[in-house]
C-alpha positions as CSV (number, residue, x, y, z in Angstrom):
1,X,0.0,0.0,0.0
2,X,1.2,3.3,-1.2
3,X,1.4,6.1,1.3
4,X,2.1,9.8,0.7
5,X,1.4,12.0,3.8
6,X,2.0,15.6,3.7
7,X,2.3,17.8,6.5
8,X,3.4,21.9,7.4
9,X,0.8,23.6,5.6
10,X,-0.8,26.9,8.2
11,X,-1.9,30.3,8.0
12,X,0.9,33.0,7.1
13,X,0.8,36.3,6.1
14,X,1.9,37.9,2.3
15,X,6.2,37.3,2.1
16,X,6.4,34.7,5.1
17,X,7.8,31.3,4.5
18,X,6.4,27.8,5.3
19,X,7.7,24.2,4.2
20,X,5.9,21.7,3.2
21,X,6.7,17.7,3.7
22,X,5.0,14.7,1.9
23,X,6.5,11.7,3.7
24,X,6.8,8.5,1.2
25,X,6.2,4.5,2.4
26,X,4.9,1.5,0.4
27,X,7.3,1.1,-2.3
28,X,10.4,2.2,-4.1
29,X,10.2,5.7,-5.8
30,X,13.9,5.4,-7.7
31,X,12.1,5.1,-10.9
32,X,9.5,8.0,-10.3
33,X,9.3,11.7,-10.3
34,X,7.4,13.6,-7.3
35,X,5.1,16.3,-8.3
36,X,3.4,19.2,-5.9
37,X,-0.1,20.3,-7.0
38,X,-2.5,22.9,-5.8
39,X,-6.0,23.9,-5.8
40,X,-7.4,26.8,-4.9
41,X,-11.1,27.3,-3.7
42,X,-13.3,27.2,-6.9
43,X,-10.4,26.8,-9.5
44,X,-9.1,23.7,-11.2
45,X,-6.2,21.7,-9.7
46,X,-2.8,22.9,-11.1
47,X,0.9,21.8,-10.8
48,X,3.3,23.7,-9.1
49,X,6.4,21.2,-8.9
50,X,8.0,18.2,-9.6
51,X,11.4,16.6,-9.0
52,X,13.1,13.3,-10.2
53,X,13.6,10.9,-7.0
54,X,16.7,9.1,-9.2
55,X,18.7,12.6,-9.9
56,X,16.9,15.8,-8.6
57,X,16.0,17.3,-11.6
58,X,13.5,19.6,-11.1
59,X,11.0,21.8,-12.8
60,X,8.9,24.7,-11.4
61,X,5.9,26.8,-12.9
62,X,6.3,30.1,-13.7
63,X,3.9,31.5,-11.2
64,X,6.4,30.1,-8.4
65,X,9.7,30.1,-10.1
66,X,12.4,31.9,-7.8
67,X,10.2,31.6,-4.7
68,X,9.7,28.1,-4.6
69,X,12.3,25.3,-4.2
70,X,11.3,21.4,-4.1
71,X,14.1,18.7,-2.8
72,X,13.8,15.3,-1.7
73,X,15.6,13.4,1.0
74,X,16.2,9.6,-0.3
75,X,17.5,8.8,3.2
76,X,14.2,9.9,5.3
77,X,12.0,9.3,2.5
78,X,11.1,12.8,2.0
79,X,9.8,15.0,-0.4
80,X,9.9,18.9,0.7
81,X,8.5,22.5,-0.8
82,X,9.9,25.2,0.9
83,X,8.1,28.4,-0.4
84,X,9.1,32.1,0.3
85,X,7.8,35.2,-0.3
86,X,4.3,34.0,-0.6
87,X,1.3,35.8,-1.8
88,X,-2.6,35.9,-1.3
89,X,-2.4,34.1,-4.5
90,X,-0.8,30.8,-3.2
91,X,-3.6,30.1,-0.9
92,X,-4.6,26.8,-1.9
93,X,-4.7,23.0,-0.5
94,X,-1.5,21.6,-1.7
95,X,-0.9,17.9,-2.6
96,X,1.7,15.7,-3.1
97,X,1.8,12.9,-5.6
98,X,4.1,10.6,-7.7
99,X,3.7,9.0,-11.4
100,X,6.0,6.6,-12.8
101,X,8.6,8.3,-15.5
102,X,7.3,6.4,-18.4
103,X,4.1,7.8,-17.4
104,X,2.2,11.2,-17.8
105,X,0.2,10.3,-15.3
106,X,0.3,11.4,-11.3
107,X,-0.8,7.6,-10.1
108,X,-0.2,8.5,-6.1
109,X,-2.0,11.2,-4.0
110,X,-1.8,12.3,-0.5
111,X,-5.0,14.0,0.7
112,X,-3.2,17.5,1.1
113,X,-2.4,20.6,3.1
114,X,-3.9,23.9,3.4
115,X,-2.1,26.7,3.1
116,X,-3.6,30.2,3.3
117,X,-1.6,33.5,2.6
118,X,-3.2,36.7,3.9
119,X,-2.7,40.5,2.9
């Protein structure tokens, strides 16, 4: 059974910080990439990040480019979003998920975190 767990979302105001975590269990991820998504209240789901659990390569919309950095830690099993300088327009619940590389597809989901970003 696949787990993905994420945890560290809150309330902060408009250029604070907060981390999120999305702890990994059930299998092995080498062959996968990580992805963060978000949706905001009445808007679709969209991605924000992903990174490649074999090499780190990462990738980063532009909405969040600069501000945003995504690791993982193959050690603890961790996949991290640290996010600075945020805006109202973050506000969102924020999931983590995985999808084989030889797949387009985000197969994995953990049931999210709220973050909201206030004026």
């Amino acid at each position: 059974q696949v787990h993905l767990v994420e945890s560290g979302g809150g309330s902060v105001q408009a250029g604070g910080s907060l981390r999120l975590s999305c702890a990994v269990s059930g299998r092995t991820f080498s062959s996968y990439a990580m992805g963060w998504f978000r949706q905001a209240p009445g808007k679709e789901r969209e991605f924000v990040s992903t990174i490649t659990w074999r090499d780190g390569s990462t990738y980063y919309v532009d909405s969040v480019k600069g501000r945003f950095t995504i690791s993982r830690d193959k050690a603890k099993n961790t996949v991290a979003l640290q996010m600075n300088s945020l805006k109202p327009e973050d506000t969102a619940v924020y999931y983590c998920a995985a999808r084989a590389l030889m797949s387009n597809q985000y197969t994995y989901w953990g049931q999210g975190t709220q973050v909201t970003v206030s004026s």
